[in-house]
C-alpha positions in Angstrom: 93.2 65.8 76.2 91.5 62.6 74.7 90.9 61.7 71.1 87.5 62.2 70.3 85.3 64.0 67.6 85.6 67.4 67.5 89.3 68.3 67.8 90.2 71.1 64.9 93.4 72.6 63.4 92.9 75.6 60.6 96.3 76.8 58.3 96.4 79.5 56.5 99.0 79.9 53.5 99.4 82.1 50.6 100.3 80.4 47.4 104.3 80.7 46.6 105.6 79.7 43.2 107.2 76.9 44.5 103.0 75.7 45.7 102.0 75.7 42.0 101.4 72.5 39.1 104.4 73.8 37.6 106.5 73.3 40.4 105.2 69.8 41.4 105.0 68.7 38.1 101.3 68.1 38.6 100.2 70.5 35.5 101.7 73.4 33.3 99.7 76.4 35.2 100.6 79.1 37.9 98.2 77.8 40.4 98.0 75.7 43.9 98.6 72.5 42.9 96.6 69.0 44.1 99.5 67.4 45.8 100.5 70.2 47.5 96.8 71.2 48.8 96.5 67.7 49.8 100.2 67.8 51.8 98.3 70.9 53.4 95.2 68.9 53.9 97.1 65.9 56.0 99.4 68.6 57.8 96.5 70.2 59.4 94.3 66.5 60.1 97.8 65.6 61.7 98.1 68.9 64.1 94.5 68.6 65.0 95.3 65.6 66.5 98.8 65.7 67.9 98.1 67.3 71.3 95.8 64.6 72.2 98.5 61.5 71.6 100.2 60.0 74.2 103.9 60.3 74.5 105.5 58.4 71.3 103.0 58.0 69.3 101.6 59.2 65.9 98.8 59.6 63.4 99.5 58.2 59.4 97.6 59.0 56.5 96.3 55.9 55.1 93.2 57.2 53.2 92.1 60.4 50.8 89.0 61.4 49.0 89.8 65.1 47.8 87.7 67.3 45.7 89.7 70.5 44.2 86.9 72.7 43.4 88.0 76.1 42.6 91.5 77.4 41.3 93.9 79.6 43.5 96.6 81.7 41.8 100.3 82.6 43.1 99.5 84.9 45.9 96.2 83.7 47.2 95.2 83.2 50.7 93.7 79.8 51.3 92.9 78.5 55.1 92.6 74.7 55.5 90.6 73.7 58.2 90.4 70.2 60.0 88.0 68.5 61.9 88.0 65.2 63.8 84.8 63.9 63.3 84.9 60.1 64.0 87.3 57.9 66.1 87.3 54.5 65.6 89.8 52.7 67.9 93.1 53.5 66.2 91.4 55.0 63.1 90.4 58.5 62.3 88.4 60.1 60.0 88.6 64.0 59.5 86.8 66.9 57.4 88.6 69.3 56.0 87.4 72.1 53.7 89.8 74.6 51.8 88.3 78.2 51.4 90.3 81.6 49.7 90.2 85.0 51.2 87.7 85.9 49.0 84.8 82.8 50.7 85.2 80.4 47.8 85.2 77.0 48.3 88.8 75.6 47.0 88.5 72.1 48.5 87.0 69.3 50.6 88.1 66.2 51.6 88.1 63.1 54.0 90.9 62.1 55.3 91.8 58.7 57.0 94.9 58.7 59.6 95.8 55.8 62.1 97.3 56.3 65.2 100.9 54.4 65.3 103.7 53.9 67.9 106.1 55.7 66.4 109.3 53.9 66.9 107.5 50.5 66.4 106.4 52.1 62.8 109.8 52.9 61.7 111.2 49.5 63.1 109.0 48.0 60.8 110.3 49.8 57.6 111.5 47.6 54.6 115.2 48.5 53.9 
């Protein structure tokens, strides 16, 4: 398999207390929180991609424009879906749109990740 537009990953979770803005600290209300829908959102770029790396390396998240459009509550369905849609050496650039079981739009994003050697990446770590 080679990187290259296209390549897709799709999650789907249900919305546990410990998902919510109270949990994270993001807000003071029972619902999926931002950060946490955005940990979704890299998690699925990253596994839409990881079958196409070679041996030891990588993809990092080095960019994020997310739009939270629509509220989900404890117990909701939502399915994250990823697409690859540009490759640009090391650098790719996905689409991902959050909907809930019920067809609503939750989110959409773009999402930047670069492909890394792994082991050179944490060599390179400040201490």
């Amino acid at each position: 398999m080679t990187l290259a537009p296209g390549l897709r990953a799709h999650r789907l979770i249900m919305v546990e207390p410990e998902d919510t803005a109270i949990a994270v600290g993001s807000g003071d209300v029972p619902v999926l929180a931002t950060p946490r829908l955005l940990a979704f959102a890299e998690g699925v770029s990253a596994a839409a991609v990881a079958p196409a790396l070679a041996p030891g390396q990588t993809s990092v998240g080095t960019k994020v424009a997310l739009d939270h459009l629509a509220a989900s509550g404890l117990g909701a369905q939502v399915e994250i879906s990823a697409e690859l849609t540009e490759v640009d050496g090391r650098r790719l650039i996905f689409a991902v749109t959050a909907m809930d079981g019920h067809g609503t739009l939750v989110a959409t994003a773009v999402i930047e990740r670069i492909v890394v050697d792994r082991q050179r990446f944490l060599d390179r770590l400040t201490r």
